[in-house]
N, C-alpha and C positions, 0 to 999 in steps of 0.2 A: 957409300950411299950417294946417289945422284942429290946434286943441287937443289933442284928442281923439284923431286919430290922432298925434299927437307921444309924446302921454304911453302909447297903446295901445304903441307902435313902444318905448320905453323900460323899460315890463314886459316885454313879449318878449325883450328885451336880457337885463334880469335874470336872467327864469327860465332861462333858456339860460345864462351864467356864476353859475348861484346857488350850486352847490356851490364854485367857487373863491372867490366872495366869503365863504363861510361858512368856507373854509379859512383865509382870510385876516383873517378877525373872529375865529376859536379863537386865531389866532397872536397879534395884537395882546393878547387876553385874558390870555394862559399870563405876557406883559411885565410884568402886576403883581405877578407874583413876585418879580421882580427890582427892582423900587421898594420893597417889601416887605424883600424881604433888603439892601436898599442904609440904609434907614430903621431896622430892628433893628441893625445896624453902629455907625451912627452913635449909637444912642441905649446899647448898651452900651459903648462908646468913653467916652462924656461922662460913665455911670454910675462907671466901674471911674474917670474921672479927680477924680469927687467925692468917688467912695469915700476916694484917694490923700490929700486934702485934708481930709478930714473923717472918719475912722477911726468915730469913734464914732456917726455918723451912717448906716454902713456899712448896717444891716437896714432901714431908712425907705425909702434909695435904692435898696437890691438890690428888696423887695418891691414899688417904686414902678416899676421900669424891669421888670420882668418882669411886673405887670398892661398896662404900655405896650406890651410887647414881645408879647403876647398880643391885644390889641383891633388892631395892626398889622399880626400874622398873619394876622387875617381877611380881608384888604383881599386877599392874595395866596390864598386858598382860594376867595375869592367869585370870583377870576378863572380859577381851576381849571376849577370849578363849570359855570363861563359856557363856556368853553373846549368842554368836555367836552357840553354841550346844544350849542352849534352846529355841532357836528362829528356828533351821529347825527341 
């Protein structure tokens, strides 16, 4: 079989399931919320248990795990975002 029509015959495929494939990339996308929210857990978990250990240390860790907890959030809006363009 020519190349050419191989790869012609596999576009056609595409555009014909593109809207389930783009249903299926928003979904995958929306999942880095949940890596997001599984990763803010765990980082104020290990925060509040520094805190326990270290009292006086308390405003370093709170202000350090809440700029954390902030640059992490993003990871889950950039996947909103993305979500949200392949779905219109």
């Amino acid at each position: 079989m020519d190349f050419m029509l191989v790869l012609n015959n596999v576009l056609l495929f595409l555009v014909e399931v593109g809207d389930g494939l783009k249903a299926i990339g928003a979904g995958l996308a929306v999942f880095t919320g949940f890596a997001a929210a599984i990763g803010e857990g765990n980082v104020a978990a290990h925060a509040v248990d520094a805190m326990a250990r270290q009292p006086e240390m308390a405003g370093t860790i709170r202000t350090t795990m809440l700029i954390g907890q902030a640059v992490s959030e993003t990871t889950g809006l950039y996947g909103l975002i993305i979500a949200i363009l392949l779905v219109m």
